[in-house]
N, CA, C and O of each residue as an XYZ file, in Angstrom:
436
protein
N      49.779      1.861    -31.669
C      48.969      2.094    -30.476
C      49.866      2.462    -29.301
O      51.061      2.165    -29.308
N      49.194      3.213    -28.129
C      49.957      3.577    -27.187
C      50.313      2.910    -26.476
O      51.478      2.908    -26.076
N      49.204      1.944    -26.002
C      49.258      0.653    -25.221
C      49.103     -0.575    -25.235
O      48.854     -0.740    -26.429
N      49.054     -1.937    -24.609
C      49.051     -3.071    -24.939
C      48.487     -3.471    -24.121
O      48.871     -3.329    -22.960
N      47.082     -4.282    -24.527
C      46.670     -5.409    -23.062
C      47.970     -6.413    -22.734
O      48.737     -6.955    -23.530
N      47.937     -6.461    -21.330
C      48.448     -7.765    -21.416
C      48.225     -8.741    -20.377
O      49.011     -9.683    -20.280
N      47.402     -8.646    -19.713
C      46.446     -9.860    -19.074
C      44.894     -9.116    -18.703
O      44.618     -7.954    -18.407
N      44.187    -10.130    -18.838
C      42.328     -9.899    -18.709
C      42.326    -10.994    -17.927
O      42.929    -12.059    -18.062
N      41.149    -10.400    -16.604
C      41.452    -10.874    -15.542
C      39.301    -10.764    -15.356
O      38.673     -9.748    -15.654
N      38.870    -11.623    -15.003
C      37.485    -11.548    -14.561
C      36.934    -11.797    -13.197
O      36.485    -12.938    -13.088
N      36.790    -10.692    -11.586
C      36.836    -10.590    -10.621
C      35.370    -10.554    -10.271
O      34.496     -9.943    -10.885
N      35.223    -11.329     -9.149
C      33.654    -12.017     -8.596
C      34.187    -11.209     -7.214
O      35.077    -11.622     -6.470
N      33.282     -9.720     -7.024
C      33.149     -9.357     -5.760
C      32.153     -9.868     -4.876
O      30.967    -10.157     -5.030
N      33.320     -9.921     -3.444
C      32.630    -10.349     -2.690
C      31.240     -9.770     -2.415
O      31.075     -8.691     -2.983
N      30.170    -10.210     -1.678
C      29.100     -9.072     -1.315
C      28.403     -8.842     -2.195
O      27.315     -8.438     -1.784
N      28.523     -8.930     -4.052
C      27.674     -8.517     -5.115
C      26.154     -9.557     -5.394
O      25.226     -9.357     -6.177
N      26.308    -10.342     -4.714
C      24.988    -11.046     -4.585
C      24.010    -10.411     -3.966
O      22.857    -10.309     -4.386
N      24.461     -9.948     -2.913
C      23.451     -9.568     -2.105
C      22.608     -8.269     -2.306
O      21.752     -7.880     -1.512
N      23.030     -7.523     -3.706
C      22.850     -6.661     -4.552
C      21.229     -6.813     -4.794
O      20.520     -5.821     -4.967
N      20.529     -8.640     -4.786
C      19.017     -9.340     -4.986
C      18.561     -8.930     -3.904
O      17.364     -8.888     -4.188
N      18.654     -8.515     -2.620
C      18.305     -8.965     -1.077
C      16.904     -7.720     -1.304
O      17.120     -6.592     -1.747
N      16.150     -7.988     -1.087
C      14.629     -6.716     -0.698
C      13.814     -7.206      0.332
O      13.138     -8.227      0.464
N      14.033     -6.272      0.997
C      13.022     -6.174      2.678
C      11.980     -5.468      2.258
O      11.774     -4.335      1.823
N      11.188     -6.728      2.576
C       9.580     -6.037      2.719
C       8.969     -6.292      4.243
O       9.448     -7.005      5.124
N       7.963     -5.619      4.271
C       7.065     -5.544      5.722
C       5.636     -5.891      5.349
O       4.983     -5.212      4.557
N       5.368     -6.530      5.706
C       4.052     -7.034      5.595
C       3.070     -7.524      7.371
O       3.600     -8.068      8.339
N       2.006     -7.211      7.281
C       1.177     -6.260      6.544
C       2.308     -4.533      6.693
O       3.492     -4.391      6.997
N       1.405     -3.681      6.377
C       1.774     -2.045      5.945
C       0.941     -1.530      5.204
O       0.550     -1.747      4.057
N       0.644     -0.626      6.200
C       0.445     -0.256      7.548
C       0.154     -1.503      8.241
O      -0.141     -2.630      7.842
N       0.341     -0.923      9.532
C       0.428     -2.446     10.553
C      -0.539     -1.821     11.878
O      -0.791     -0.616     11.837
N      -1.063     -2.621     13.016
C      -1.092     -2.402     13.790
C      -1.658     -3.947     14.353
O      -2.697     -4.415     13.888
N      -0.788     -4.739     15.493
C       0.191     -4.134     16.693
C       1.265     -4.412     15.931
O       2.251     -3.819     16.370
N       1.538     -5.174     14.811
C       3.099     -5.642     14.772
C       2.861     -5.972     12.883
O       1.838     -5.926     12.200
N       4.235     -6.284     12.532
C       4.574     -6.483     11.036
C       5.546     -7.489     10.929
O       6.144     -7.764     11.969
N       5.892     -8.209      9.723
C       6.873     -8.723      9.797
C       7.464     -8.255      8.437
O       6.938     -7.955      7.365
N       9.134     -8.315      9.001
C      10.203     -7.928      8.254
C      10.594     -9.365      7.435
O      10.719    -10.403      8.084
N      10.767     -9.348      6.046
C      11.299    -10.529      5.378
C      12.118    -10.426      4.170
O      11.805     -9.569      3.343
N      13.126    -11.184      3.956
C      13.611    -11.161      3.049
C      14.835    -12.468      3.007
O      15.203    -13.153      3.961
N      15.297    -12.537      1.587
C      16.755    -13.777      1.570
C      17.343    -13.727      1.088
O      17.291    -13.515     -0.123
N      18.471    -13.931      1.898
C      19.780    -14.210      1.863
C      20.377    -15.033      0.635
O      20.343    -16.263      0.644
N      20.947    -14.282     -0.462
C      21.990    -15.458     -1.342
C      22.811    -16.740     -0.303
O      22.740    -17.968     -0.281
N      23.441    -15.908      0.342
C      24.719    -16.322      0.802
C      24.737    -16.087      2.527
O      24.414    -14.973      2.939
N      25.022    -16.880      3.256
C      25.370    -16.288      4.782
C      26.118    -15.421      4.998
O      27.271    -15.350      4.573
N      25.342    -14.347      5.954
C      25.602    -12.853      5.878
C      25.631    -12.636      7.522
O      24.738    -13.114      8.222
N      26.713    -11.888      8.071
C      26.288    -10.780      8.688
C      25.528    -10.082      9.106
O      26.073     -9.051      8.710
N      24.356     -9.617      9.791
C      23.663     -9.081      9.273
C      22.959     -7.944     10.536
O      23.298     -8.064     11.713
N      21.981     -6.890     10.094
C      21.762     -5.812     11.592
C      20.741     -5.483     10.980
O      20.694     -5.002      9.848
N      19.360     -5.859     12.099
C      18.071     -5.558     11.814
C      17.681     -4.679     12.415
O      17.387     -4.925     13.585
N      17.510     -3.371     11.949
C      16.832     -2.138     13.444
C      15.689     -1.776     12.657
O      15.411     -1.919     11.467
N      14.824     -1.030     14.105
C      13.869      0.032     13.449
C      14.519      1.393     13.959
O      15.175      1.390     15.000
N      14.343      2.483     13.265
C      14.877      3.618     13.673
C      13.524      4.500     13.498
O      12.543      4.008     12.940
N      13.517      5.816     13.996
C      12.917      7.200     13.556
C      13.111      7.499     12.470
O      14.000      7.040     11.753
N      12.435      8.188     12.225
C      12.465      8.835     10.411
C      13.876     10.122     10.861
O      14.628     10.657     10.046
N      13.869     10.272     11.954
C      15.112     11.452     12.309
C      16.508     10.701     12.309
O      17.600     11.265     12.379
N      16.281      9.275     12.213
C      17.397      8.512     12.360
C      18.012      7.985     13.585
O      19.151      7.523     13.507
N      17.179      8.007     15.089
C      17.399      7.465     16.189
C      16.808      5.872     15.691
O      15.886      5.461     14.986
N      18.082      5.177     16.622
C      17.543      3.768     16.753
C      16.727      3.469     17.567
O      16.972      3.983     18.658
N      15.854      2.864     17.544
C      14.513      2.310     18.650
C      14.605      0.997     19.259
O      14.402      0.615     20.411
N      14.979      0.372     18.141
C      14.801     -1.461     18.523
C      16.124     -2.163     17.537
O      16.588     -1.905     16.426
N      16.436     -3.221     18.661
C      17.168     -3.978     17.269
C      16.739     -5.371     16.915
O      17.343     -5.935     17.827
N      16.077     -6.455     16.196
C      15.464     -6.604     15.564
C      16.656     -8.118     15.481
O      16.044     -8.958     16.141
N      17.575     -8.577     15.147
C      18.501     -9.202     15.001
C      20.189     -8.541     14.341
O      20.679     -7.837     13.457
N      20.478     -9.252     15.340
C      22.252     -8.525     14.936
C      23.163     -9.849     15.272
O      23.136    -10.511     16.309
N      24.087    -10.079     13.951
C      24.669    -11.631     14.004
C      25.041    -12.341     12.638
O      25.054    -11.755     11.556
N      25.319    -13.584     12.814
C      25.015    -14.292     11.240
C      23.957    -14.842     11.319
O      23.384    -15.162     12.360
N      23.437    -15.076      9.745
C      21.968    -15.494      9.361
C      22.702    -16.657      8.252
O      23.853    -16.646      7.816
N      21.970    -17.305      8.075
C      22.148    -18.726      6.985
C      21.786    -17.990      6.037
O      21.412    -16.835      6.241
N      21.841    -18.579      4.732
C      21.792    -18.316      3.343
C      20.071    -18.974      3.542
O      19.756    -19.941      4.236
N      19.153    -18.112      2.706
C      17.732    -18.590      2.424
C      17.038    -17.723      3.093
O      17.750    -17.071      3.857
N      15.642    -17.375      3.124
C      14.460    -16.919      3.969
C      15.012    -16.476      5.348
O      15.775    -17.206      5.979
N      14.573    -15.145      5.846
C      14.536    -14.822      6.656
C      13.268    -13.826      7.184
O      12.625    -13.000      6.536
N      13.150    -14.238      8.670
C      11.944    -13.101      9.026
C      11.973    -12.639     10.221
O      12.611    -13.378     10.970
N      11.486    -11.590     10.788
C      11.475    -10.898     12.283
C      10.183    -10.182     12.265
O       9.806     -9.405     11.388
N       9.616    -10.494     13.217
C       8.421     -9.539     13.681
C       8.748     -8.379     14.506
O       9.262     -8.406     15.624
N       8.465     -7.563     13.966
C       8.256     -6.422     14.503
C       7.608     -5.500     15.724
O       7.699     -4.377     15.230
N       6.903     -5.298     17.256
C       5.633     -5.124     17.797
C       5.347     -3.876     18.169
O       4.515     -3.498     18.994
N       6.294     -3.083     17.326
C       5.853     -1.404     17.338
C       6.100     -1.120     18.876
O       5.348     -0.344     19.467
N       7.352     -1.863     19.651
C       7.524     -1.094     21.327
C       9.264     -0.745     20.797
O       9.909     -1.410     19.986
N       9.744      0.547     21.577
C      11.114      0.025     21.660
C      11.896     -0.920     21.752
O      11.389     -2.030     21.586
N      13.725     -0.846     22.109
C      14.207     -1.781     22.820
C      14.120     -1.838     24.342
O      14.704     -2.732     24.954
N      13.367     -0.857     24.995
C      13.104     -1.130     26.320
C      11.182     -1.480     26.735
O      10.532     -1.045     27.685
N      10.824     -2.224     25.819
C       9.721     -2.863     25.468
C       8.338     -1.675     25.428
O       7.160     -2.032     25.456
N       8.743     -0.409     25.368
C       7.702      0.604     25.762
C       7.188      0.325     24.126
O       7.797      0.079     23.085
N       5.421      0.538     24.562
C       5.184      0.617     22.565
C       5.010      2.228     22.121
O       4.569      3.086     22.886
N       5.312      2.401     21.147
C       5.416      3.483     21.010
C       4.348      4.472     19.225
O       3.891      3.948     18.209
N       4.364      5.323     19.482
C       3.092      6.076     18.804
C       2.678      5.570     17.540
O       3.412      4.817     16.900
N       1.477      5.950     17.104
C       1.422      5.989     15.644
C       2.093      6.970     14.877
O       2.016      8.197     14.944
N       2.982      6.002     13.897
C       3.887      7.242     12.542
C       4.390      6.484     12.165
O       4.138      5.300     12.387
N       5.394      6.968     11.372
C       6.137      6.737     10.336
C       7.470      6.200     10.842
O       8.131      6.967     11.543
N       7.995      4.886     10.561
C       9.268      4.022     10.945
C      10.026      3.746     10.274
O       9.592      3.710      9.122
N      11.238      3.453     10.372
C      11.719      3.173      9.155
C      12.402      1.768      9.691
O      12.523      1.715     10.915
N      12.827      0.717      9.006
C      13.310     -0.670      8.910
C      14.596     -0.389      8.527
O      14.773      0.445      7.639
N      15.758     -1.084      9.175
C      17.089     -1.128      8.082
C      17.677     -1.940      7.922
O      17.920     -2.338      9.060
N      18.155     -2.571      7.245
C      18.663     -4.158      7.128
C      20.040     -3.643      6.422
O      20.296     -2.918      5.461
N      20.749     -4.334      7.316
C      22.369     -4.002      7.071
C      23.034     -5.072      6.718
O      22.897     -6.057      7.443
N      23.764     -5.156      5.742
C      24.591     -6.736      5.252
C      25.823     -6.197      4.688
O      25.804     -5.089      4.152
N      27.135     -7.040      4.780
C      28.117     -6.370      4.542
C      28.360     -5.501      3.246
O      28.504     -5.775      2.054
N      28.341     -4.207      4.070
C      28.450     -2.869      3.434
C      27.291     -2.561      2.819
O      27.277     -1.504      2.188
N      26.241     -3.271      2.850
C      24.853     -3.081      1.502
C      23.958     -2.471      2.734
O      24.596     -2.509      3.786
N      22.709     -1.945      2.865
C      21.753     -1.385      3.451
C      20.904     -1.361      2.512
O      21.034     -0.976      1.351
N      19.549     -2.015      3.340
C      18.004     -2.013      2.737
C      17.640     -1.083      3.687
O      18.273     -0.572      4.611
N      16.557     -0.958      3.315
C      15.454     -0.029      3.894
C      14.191     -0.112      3.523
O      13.883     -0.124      2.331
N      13.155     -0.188      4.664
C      11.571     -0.007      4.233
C      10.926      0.642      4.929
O      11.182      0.564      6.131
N       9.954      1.446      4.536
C       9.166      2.316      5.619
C       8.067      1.752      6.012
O       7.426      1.168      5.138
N       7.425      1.755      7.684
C       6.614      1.304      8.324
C       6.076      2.614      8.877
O       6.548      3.626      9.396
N       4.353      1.945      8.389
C       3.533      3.137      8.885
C       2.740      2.368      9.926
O       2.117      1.395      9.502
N       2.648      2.699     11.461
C       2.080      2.137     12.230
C       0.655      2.875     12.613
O       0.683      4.088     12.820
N      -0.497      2.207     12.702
C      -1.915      3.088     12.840
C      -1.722      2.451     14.381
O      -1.106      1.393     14.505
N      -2.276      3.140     15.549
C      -3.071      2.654     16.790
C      -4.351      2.677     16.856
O      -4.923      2.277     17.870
């Protein structure tokens, strides 16, 4: 043979838990507001926005550490400068180290 093992090594990446994490919105469609939920394996990091479907940020939602378990944020369909803003299509993003969720919010008025 050409080659030889010679050590086997079995590596637990960091962050691969959170691989389980799914943001849902409930209700959806919404109108005035929704809530964002989902949990945490492990205490995370973490950046809650709503953005445009064009990819502008609107609101931020929580940005910080979160405990390991259940998490939730309501949503009330205004910017971050409290204006509320139209009926359409939103998008949710939940950011955890290096991982990104995403859910789409359809808001009726």
């Amino acid at each position: 043979a050409d080659w030889e093992l010679l050590r086997s090594e079995t590596i637990q990446l960091e962050g691969a838990p959170l691989a389980t994490v799914v943001l849902r919105a409930f209700p959806n469609p919404f109108n005035p507001s929704t809530r964002l939920d989902f949990v945490l394996p492990t205490a995370s990091a973490a950046r809650l926005a709503v953005y445009e479907v064009a990819g502008r940020r609107l609101a931020v939602l929580h940005e910080g550490l979160l405990a390991a378990g259940p998490a939730g944020f309501e949503w009330d369909g205004k910017d971050g400068e409290g204006r509320a803003l139209a009926s359409g299509v939103y998008l949710a993003r939940l950011e955890l180290a290096g991982e990104v969720r995403q859910v789409k919010l359809v808001m009726l008025r």
